[in-house]
Biopython code that builds the backbone (N, CA, C, O; Angstrom):
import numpy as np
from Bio.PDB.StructureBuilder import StructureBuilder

atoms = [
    (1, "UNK", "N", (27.921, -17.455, 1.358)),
    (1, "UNK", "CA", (27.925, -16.453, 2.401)),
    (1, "UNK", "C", (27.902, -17.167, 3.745)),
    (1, "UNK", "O", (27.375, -18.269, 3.896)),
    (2, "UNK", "N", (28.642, -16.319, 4.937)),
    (2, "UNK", "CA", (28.828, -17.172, 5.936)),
    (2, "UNK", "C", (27.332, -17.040, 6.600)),
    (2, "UNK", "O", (26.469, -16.218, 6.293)),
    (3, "UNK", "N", (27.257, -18.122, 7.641)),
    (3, "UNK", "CA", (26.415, -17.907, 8.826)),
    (3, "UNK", "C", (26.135, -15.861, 9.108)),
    (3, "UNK", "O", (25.227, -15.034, 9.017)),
    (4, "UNK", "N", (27.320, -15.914, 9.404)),
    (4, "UNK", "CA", (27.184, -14.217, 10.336)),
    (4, "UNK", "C", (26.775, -13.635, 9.285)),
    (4, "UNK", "O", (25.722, -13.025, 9.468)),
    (5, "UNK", "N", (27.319, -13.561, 7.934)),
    (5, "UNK", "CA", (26.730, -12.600, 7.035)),
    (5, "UNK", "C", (25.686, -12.302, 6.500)),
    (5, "UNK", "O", (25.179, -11.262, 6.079)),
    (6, "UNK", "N", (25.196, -14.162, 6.607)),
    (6, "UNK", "CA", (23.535, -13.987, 6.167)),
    (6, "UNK", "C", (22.552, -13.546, 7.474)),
    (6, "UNK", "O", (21.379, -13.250, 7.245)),
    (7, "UNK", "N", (23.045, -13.518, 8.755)),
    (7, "UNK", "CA", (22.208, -13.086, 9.551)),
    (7, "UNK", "C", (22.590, -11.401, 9.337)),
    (7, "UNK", "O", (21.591, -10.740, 9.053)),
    (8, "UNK", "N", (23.822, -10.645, 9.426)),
    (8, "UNK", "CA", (23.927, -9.818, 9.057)),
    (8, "UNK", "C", (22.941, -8.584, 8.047)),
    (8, "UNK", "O", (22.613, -7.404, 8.170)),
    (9, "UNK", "N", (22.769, -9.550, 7.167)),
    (9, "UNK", "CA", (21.900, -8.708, 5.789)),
    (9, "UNK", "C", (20.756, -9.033, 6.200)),
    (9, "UNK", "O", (19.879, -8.246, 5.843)),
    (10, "UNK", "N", (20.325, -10.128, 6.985)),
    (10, "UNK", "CA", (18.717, -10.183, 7.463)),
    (10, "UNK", "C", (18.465, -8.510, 8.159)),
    (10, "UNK", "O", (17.696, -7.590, 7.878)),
    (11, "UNK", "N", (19.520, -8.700, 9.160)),
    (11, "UNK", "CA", (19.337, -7.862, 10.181)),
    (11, "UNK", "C", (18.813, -6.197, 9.285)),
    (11, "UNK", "O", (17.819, -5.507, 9.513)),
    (12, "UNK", "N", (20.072, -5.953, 8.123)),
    (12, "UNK", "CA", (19.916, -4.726, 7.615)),
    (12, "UNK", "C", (18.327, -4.432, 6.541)),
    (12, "UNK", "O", (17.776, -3.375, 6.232)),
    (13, "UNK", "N", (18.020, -5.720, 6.243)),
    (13, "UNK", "CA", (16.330, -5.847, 5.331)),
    (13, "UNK", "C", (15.695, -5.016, 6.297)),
    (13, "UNK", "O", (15.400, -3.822, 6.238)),
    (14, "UNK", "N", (15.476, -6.188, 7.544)),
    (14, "UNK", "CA", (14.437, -5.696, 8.370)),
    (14, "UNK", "C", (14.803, -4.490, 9.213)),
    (14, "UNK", "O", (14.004, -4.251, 10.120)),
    (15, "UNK", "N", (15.894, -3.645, 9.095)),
    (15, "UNK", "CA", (15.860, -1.897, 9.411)),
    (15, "UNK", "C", (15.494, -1.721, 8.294)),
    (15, "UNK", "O", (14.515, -0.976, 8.324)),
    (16, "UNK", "N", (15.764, -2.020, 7.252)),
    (16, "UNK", "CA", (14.685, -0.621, 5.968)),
    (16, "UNK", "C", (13.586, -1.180, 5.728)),
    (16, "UNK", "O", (13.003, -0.613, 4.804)),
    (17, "UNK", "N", (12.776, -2.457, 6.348)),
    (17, "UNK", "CA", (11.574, -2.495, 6.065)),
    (17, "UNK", "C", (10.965, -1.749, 7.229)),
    (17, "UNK", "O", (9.880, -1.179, 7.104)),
    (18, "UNK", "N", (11.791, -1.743, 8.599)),
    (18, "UNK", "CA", (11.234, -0.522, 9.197)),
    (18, "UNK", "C", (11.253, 0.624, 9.111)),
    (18, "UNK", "O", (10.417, 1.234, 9.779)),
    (19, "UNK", "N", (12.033, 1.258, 8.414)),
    (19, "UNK", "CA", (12.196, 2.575, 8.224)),
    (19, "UNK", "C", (10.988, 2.777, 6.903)),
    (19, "UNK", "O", (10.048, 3.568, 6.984)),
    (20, "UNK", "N", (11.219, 2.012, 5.885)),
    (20, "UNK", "CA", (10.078, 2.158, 4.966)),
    (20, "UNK", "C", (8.635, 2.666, 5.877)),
    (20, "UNK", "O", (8.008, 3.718, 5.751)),
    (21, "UNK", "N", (8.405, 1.634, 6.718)),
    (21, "UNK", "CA", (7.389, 1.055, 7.522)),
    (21, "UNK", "C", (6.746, 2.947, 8.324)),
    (21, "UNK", "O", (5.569, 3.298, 8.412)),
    (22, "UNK", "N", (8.144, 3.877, 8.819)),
    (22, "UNK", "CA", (8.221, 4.881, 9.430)),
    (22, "UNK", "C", (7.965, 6.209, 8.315)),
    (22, "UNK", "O", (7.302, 7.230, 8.500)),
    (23, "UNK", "N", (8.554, 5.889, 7.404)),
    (23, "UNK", "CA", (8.741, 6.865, 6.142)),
    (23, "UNK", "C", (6.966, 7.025, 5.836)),
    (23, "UNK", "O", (6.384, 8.093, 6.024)),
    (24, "UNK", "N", (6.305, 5.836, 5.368)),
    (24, "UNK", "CA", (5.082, 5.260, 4.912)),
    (24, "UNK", "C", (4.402, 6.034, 5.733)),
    (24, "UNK", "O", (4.080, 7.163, 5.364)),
    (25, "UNK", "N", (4.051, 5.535, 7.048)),
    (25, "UNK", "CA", (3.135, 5.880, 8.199)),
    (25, "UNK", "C", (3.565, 7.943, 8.153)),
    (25, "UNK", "O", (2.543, 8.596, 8.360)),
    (26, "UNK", "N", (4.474, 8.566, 7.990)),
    (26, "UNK", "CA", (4.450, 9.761, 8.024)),
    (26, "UNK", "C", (3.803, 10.860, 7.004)),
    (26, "UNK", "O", (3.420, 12.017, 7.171)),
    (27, "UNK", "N", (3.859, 9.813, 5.643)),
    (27, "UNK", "CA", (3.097, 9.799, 4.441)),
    (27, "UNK", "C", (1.933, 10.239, 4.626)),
    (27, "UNK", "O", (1.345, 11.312, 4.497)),
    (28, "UNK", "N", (1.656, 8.969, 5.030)),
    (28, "UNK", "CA", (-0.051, 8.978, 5.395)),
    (28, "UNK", "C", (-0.421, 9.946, 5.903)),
    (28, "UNK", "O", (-1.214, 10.710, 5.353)),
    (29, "UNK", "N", (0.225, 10.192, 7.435)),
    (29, "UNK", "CA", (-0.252, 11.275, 8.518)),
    (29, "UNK", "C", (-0.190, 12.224, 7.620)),
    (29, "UNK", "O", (-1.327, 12.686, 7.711)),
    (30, "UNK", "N", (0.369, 12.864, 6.780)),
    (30, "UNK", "CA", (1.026, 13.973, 5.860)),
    (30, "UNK", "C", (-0.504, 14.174, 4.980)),
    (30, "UNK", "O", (-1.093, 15.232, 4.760)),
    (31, "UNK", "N", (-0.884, 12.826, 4.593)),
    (31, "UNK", "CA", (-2.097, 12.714, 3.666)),
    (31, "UNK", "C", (-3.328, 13.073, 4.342)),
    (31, "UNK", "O", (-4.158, 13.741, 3.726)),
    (32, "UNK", "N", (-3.523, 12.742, 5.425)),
    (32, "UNK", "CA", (-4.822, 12.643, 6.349)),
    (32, "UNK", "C", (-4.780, 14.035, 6.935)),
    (32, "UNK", "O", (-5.707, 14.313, 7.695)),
    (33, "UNK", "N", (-3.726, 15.094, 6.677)),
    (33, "UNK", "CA", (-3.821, 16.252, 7.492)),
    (33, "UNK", "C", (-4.106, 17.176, 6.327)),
    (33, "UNK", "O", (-4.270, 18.331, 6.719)),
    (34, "UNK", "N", (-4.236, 17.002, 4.801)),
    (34, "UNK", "CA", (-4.585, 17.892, 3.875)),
    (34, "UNK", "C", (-6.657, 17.993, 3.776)),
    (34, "UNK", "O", (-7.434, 18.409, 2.917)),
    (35, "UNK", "N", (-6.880, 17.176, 5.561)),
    (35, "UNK", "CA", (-8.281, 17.208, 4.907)),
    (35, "UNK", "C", (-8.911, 17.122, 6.383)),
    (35, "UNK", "O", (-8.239, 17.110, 7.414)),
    (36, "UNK", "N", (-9.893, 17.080, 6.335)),
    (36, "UNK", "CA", (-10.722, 18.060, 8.271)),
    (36, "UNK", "C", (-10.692, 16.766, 8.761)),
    (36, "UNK", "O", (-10.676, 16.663, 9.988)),
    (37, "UNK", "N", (-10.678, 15.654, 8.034)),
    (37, "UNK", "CA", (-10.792, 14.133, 9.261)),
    (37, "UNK", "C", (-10.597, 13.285, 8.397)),
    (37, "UNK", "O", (-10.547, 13.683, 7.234)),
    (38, "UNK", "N", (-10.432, 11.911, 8.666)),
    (38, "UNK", "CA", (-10.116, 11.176, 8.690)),
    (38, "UNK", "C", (-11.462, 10.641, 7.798)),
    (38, "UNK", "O", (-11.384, 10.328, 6.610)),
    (39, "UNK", "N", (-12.504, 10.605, 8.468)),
    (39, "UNK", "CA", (-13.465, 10.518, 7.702)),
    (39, "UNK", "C", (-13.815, 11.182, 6.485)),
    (39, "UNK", "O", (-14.668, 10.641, 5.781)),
    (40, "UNK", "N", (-13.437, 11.979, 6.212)),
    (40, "UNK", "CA", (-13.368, 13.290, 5.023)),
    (40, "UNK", "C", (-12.738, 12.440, 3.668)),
    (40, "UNK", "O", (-13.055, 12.179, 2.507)),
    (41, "UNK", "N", (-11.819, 12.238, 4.468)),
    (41, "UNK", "CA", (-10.555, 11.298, 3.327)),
    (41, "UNK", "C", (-11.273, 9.727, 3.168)),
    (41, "UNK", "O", (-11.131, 8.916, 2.253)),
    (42, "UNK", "N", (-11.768, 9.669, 3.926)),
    (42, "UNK", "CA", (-12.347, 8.400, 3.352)),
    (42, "UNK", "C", (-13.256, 8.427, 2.289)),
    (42, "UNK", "O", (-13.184, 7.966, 1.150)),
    (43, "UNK", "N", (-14.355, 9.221, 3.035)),
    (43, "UNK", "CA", (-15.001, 9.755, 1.696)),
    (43, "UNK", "C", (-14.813, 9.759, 0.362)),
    (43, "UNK", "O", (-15.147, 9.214, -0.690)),
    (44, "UNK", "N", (-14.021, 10.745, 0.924)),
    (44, "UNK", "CA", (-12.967, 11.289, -0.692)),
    (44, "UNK", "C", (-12.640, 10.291, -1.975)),
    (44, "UNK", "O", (-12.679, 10.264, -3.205)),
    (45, "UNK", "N", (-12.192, 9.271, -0.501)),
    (45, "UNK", "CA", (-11.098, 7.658, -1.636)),
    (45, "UNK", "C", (-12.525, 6.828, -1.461)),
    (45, "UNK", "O", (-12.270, 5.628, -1.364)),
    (46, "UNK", "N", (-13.282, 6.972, -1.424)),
    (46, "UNK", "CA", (-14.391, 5.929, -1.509)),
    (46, "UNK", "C", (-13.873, 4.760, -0.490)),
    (46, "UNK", "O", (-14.231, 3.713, -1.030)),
    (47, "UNK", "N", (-13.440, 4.559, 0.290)),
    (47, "UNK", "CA", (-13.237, 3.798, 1.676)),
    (47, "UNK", "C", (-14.017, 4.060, 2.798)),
    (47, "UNK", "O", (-14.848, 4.963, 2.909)),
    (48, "UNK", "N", (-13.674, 3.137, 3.712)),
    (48, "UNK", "CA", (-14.080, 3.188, 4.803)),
    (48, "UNK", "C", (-13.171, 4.253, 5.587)),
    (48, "UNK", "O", (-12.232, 4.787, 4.997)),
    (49, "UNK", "N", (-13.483, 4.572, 7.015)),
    (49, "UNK", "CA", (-12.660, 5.277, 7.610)),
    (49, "UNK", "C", (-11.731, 3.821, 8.302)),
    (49, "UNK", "O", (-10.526, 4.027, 8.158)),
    (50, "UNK", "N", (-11.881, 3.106, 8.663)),
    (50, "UNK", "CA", (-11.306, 2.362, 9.083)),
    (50, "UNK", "C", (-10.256, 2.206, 8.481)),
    (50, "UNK", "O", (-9.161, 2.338, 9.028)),
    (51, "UNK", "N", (-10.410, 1.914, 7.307)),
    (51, "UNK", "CA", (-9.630, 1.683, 5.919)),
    (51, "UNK", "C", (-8.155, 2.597, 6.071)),
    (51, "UNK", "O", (-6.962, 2.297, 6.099)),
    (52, "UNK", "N", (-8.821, 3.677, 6.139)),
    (52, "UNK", "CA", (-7.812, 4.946, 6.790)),
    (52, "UNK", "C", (-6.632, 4.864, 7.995)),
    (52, "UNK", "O", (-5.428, 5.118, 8.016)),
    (53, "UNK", "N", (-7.457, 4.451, 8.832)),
    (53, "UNK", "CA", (-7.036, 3.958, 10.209)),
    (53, "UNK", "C", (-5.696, 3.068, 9.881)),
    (53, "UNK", "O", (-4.549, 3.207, 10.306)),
    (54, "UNK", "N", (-6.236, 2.123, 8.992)),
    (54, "UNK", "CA", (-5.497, 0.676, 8.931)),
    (54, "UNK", "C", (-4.255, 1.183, 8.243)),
    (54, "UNK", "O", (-3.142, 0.986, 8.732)),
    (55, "UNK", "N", (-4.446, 1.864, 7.060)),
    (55, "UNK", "CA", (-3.472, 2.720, 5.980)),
    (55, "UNK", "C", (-2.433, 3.316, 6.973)),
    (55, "UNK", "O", (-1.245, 3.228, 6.662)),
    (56, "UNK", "N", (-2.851, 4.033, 8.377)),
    (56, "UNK", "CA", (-2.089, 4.904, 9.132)),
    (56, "UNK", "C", (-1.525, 3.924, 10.156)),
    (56, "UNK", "O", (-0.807, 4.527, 10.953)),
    (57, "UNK", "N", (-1.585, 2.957, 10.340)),
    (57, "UNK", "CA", (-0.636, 1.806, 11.297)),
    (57, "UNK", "C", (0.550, 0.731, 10.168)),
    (57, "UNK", "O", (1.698, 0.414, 10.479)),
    (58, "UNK", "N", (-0.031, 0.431, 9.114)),
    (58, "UNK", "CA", (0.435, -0.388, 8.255)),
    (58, "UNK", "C", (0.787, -0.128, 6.530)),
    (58, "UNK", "O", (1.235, -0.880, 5.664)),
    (59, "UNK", "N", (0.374, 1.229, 6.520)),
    (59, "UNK", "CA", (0.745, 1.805, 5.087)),
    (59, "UNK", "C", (-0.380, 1.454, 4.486)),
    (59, "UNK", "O", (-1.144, 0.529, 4.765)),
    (60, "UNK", "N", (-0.483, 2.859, 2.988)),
    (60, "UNK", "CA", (-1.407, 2.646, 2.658)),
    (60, "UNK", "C", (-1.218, 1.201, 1.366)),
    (60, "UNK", "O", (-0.068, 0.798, 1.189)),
    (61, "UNK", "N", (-2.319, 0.557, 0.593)),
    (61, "UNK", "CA", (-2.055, -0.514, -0.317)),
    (61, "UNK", "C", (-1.354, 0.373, -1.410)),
    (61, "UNK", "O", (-1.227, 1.598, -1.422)),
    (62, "UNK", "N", (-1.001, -0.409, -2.175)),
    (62, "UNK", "CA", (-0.164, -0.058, -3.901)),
    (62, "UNK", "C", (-1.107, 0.660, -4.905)),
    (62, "UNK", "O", (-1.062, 1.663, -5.618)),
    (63, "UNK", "N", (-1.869, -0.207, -4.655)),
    (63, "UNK", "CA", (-3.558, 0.089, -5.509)),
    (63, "UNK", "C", (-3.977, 1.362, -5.343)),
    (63, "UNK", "O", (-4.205, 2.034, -6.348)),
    (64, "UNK", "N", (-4.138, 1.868, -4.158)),
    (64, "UNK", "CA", (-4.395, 3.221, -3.097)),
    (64, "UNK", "C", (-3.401, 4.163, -3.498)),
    (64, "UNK", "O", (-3.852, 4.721, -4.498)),
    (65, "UNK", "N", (-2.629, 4.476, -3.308)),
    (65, "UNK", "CA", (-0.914, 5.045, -3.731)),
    (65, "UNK", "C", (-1.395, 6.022, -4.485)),
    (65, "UNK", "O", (-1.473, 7.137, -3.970)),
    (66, "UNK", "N", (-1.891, 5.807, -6.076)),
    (66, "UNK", "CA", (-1.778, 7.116, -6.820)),
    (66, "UNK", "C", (-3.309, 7.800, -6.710)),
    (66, "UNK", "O", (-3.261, 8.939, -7.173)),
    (67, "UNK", "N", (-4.477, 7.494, -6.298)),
    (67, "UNK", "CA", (-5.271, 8.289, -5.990)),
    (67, "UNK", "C", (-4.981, 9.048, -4.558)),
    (67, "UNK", "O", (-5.613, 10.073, -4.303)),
    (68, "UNK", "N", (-4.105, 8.576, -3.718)),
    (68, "UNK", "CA", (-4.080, 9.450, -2.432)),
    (68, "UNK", "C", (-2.728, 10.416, -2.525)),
    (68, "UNK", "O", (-2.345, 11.150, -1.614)),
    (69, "UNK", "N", (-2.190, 10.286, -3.611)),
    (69, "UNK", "CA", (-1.384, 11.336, -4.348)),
    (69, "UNK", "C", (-1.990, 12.502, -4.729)),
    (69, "UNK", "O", (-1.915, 13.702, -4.468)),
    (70, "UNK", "N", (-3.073, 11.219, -5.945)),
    (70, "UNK", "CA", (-3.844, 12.716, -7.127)),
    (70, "UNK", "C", (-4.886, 13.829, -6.123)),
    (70, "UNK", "O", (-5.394, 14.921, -6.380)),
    (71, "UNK", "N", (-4.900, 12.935, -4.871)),
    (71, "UNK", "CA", (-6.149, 13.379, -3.887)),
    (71, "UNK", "C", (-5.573, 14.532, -2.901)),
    (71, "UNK", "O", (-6.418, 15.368, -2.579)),
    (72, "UNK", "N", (-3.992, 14.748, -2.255)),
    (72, "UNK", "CA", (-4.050, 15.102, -1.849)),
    (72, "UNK", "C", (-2.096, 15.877, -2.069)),
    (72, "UNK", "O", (-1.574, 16.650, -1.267)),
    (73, "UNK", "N", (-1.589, 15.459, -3.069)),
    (73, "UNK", "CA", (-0.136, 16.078, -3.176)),
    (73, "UNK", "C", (1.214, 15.443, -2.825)),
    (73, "UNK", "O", (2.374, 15.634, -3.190)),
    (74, "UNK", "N", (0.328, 14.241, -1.591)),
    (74, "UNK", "CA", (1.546, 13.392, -1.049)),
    (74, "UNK", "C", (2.303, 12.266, -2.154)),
    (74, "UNK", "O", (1.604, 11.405, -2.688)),
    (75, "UNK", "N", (3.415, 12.335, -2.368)),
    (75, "UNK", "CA", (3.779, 11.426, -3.326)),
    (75, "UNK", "C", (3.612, 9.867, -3.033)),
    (75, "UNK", "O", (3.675, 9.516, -1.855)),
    (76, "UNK", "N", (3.461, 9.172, -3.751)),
    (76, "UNK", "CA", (2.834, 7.419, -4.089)),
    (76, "UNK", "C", (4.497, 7.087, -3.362)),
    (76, "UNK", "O", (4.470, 6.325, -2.396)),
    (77, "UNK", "N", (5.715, 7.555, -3.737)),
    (77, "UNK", "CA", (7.210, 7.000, -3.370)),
    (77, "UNK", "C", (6.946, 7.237, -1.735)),
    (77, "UNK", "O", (7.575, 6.497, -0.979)),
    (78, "UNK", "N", (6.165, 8.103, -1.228)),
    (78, "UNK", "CA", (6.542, 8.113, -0.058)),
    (78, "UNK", "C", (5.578, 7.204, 1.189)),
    (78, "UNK", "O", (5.664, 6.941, 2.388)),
    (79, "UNK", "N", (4.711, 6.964, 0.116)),
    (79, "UNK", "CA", (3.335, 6.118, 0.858)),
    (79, "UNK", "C", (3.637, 4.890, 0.756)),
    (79, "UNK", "O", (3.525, 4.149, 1.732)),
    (80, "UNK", "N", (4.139, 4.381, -0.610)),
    (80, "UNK", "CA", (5.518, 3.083, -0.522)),
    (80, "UNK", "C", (6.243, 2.740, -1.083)),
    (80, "UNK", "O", (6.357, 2.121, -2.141)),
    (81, "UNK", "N", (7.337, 3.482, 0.239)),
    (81, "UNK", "CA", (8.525, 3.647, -0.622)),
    (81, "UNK", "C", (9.064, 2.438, -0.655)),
    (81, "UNK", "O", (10.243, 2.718, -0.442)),
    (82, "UNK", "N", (9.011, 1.074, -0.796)),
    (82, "UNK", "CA", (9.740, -0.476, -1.143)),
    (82, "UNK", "C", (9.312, -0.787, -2.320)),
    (82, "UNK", "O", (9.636, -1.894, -2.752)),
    (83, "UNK", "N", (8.323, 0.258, -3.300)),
    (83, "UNK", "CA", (7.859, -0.205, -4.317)),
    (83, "UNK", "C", (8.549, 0.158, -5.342)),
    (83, "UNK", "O", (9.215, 1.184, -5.203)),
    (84, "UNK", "N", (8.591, -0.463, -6.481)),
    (84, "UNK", "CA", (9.433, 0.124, -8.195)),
    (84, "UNK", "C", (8.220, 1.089, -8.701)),
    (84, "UNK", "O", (7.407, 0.641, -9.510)),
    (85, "UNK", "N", (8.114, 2.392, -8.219)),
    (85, "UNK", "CA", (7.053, 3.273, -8.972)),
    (85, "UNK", "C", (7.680, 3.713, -10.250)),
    (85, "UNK", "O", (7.158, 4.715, -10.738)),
    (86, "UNK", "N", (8.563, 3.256, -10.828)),
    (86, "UNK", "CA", (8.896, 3.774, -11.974)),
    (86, "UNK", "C", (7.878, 2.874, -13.062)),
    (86, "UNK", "O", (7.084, 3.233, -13.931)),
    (87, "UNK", "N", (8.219, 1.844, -12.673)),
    (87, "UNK", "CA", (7.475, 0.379, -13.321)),
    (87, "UNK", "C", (5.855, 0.619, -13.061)),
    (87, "UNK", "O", (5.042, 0.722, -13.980)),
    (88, "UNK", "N", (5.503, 0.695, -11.562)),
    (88, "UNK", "CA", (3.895, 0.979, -12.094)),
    (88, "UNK", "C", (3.457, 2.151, -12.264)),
    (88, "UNK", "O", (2.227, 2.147, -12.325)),
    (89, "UNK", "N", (4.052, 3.468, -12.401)),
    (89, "UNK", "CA", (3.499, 4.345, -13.058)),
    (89, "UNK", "C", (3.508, 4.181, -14.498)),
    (89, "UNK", "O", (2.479, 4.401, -15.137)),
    (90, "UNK", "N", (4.445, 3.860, -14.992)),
    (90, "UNK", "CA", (4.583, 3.579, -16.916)),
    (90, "UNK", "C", (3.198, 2.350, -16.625)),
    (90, "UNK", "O", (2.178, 2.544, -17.286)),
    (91, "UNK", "N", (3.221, 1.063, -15.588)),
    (91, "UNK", "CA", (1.715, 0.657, -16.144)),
    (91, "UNK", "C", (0.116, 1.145, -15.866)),
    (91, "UNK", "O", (-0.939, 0.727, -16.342)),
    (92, "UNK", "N", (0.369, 2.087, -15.002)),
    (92, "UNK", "CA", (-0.643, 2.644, -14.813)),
    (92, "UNK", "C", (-1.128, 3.922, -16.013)),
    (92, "UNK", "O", (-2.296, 4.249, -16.224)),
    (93, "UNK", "N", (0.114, 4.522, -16.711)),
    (93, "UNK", "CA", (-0.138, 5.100, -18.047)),
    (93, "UNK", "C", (-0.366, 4.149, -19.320)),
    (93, "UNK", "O", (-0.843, 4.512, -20.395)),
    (94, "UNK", "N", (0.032, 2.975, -19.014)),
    (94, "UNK", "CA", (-0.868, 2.161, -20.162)),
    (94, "UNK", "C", (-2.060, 2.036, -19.775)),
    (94, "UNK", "O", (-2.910, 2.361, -20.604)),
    (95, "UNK", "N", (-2.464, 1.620, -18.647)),
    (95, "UNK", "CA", (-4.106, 1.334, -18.625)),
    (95, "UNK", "C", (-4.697, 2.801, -19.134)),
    (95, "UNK", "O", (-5.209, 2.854, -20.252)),
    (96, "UNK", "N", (-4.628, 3.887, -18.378)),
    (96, "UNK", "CA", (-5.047, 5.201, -18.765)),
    (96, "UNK", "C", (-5.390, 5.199, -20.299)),
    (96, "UNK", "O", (-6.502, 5.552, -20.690)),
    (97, "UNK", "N", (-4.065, 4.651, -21.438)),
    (97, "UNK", "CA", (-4.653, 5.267, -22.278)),
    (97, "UNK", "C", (-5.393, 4.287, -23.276)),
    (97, "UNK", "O", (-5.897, 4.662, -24.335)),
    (98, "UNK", "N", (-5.397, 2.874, -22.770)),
    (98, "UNK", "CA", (-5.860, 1.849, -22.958)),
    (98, "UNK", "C", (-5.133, 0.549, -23.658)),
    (98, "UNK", "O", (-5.687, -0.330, -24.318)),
    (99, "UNK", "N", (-4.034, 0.646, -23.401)),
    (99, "UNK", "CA", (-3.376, -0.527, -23.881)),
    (99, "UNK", "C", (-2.832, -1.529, -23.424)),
    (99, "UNK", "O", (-1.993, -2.264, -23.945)),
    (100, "UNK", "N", (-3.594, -1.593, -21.842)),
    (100, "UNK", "CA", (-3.958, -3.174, -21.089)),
    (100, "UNK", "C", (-5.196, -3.619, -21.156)),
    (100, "UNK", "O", (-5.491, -4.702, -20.651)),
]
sb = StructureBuilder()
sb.init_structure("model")
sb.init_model(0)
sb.init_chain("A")
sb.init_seg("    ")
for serial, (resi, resn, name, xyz) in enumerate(atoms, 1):
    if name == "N":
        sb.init_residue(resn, " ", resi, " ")
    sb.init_atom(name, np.array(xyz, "f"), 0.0, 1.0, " ", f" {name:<3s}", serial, name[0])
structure = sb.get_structure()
């Protein structure tokens, strides 16, 4: 691949890691508004509020994803969407039923 092309496809990564980055952060806001504060939701996820805070500038973690789903309706694809949730939901239904 030439020079231009590989700067090219850099260029197009880092628009969908920002757009991910935009998608994510709307997630969240989406998540944090099914509940009276910010603090509420922390609660809720056994976090800090900060924790929250941080989730709403930088997305929430992977780990985080399907309890702030089961917690509040927002889908795990949209909290992060750069992830293969096909892959860790099938492993997150093995741990569930115990065969990790």
């Amino acid at each position: 691949m030439s020079k231009k092309g590989k700067q090219r496809v850099c260029k197009e990564l880092e628009q969908m890691r920002k757009n991910a980055l935009l998608v994510a952060r709307e997630a969240m806001a989406d998540a944090v508004r099914r509940f009276a504060s910010k603090s509420e939701m922390a609660r809720e996820l056994g976090v800090s509020r900060q924790s929250v805070n941080n989730w709403m500038k930088r997305g929430a973690p992977v780990e985080m994803c399907l309890l702030i789903e089961s917690k509040t309706g927002v889908i795990a694809e949209r909290l992060a969407p750069l992830k293969d949730w096909e892959q860790l939901r099938e492993d997150a239904k093995k741990v569930a039923v115990g065969q990790c």
